[in-house]
C-alpha positions in Angstrom: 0.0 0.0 0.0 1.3 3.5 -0.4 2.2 5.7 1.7 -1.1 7.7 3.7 -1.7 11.1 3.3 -1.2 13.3 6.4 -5.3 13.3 6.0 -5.5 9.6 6.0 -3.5 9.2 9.3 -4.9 11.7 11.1 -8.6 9.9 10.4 -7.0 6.6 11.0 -5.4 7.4 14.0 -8.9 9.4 15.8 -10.5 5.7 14.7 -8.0 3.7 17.0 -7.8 5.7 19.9 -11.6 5.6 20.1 -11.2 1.9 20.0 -7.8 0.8 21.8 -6.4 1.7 24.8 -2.8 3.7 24.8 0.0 4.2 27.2 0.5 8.0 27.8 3.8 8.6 29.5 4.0 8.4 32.9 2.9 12.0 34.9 2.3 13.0 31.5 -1.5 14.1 33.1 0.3 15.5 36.3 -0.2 19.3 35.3 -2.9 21.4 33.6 -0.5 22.0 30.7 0.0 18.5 29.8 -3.4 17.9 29.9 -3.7 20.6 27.4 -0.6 20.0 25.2 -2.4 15.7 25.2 -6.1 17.3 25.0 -6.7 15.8 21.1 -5.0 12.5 22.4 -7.3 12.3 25.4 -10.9 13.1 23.8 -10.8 10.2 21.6 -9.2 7.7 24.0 -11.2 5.1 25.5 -13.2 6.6 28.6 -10.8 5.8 31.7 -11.8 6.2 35.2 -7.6 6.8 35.9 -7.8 9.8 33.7 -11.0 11.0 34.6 -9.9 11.4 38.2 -6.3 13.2 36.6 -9.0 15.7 35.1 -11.1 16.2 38.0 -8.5 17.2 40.7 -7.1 19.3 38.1 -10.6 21.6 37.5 -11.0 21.6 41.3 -7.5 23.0 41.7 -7.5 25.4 39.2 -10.8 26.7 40.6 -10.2 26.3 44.5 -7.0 28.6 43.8 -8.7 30.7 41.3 -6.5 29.7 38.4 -7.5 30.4 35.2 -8.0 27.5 32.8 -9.6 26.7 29.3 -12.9 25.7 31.1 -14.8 24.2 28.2 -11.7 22.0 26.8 -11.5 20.5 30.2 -15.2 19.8 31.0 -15.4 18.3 27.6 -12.7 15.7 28.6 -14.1 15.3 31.8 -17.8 14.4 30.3 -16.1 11.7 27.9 -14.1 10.1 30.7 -16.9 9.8 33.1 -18.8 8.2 30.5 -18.6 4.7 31.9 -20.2 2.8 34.3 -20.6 2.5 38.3 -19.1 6.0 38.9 -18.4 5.8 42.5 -19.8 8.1 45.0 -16.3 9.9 45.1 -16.4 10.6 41.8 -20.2 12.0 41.6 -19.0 14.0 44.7 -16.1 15.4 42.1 -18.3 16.2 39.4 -20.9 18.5 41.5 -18.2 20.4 42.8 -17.3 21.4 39.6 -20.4 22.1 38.7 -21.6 24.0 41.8 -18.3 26.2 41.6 -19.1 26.8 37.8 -22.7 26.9 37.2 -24.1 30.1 38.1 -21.0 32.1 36.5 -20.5 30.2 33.3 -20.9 31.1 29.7 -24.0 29.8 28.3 -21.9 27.1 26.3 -20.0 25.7 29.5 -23.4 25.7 31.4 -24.4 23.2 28.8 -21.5 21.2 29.3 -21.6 21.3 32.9 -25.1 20.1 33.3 -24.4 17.3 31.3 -22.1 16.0 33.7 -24.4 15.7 36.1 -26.8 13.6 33.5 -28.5 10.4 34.8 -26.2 10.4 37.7 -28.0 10.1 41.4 -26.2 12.6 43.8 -25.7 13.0 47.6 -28.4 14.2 49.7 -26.6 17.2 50.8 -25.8 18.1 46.8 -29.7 18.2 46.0 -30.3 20.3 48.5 -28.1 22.6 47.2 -29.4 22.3 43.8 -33.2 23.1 45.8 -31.7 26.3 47.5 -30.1 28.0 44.5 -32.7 26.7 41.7 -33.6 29.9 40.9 -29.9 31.1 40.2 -29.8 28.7 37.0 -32.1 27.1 34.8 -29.7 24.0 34.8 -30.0 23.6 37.7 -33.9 23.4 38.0 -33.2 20.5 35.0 -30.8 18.6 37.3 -34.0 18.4 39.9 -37.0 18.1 36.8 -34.8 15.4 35.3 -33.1 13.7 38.3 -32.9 10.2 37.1 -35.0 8.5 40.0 -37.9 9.1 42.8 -36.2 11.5 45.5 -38.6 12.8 48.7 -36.3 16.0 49.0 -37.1 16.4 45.4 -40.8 15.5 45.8 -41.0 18.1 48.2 -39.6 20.8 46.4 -41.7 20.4 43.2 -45.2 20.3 46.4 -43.5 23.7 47.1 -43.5 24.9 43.2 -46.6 23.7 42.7 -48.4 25.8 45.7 -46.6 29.0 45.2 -47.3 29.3 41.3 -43.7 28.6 40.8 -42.1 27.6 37.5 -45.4 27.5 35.9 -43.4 27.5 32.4 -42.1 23.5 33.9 -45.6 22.3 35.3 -45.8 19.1 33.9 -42.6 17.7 35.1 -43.8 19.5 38.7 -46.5 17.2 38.1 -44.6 14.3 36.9 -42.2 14.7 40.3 -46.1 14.9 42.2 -47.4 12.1 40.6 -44.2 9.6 41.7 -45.4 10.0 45.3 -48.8 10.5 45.1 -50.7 8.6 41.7 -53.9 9.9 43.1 -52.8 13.9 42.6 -55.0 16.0 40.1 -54.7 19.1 38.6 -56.9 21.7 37.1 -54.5 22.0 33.8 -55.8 19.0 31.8 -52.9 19.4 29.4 -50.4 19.9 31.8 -51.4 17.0 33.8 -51.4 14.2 31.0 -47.8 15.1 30.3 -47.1 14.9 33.4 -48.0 11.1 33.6 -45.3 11.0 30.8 -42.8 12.6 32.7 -43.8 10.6 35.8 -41.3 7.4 36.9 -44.4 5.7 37.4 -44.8 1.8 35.8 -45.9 1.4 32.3 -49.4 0.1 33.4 -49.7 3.2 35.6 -49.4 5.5 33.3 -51.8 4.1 30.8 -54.3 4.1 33.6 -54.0 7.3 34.5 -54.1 8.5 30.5 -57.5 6.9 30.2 -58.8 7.9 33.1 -57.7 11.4 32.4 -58.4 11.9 29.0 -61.2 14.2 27.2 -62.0 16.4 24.3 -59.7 19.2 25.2 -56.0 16.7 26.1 -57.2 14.5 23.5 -54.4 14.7 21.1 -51.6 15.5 23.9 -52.7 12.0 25.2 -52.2 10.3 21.4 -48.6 12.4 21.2 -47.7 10.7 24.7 -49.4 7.6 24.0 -46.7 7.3 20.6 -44.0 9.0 22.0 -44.1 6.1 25.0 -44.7 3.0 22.9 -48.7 2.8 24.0 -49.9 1.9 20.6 -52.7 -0.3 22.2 -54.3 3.2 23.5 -54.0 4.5 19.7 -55.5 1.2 18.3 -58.2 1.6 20.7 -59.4 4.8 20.4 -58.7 4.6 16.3 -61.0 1.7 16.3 -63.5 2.8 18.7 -64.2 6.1 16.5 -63.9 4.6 13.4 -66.8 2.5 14.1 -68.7 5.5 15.6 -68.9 7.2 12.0 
């Protein structure tokens, strides 16, 4: 085979790193501005727990002694390295820091990055209720409690709160949702509102169809279809297809 373009490599080698594991030399992750002068190595290689942790204590250093630092490159790195499984609690514990620090200061395209490390990850009792006392500072942060991955009671009792002071009335249905996982017997005036809420709800599948037929009418009609395709409940759609296709 001829020789490969500097093009040809450059694709080739990106492919393998994302695939293989490689040796970086040793301390080579020991400053920030190694970690900078390895940054194109390190966002293709293969997540690693040993690098993630590198990248964590290096963010929380920079920021504890107000060092300056390329905030975006690292967070970046530090998303794909803590994308593996069984994060311990240390880690978690390591990633809200950095986001607590940085959220409420941040550029709009590191608060995007930043809530993203926090996605689908269940967090310490004392970090949620910091994310309840300074929701209003950020709207990520009101996603990290909307969208926390399971049933929390601290949670659950914030979004009673919201819901009885007229609060985030632009979020009600995953207020709802968060009501609903305690309480499957909770109504709500807003018809609309409500059936999405089932959908954002952790509740089980047979739950939630209940719930939809119970609470269905003229007015949530078609919300109720959207939900009913969007979660896989094409029984409801048969149902109701057949039922008024018959009527006519």
């Amino acid at each position: 085979m001829t020789k490969l373009t500097a093009e040809q490599y450059s694709f080739l080698e990106e492919i393998y790193l994302r695939h293989f594991p490689i040796d970086l030399p040793e301390g080579a992750l020991d400053k920030y501005e190694q970690i900078i002068l390895f940054k194109d190595i390190l966002k293709n290689v293969l997540p690693n727990k040993e690098i993630l942790n590198k990248l964590l204590d290096t963010a929380i250093h920079r920021i504890e002694n107000r060092k300056r630092f390329q905030k975006l490159t690292l967070i970046k790195l530090i998303r794909h390295h803590s994308n593996i499984d069984n994060l311990d609690d240390k880690i978690k514990g390591k990633l809200f820091d950095i986001f607590k620090y940085l959220i409420i200061t941040a550029s709009e395209d590191v608060e995007w990055k930043l809530t993203s490390l926090l996605k689908d990850k269940e967090l310490a009792e004392d970090n949620i209720r910091w994310l309840i006392d300074n929701y209003e500072n950020s709207k990520h942060i009101v996603n990290r409690l909307l969208r926390y991955p399971v049933s929390n009671k601290l949670i659950y009792k914030w979004a009673d709160y919201c819901l009885q002071n007229k609060k985030l009335e632009d979020r009600l249905s995953e207020l709802i949702g968060i009501k609903l996982n305690y309480n499957a017997k909770f109504k709500h005036k807003d018809k609309a509102a409500f059936v999405w809420g089932i959908h954002y709800s952790k509740l089980d599948v047979d739950t939630k169809k209940d719930l939809l037929l119970r609470n269905i009418n003229k007015d949530n009609f078609i919300e109720v279809i959207k939900i009913s395709e969007r979660n896989c409940f094409f029984d409801i759609i048969a149902f109701f297809y057949q039922e008024f296709n018959q009527a006519k």
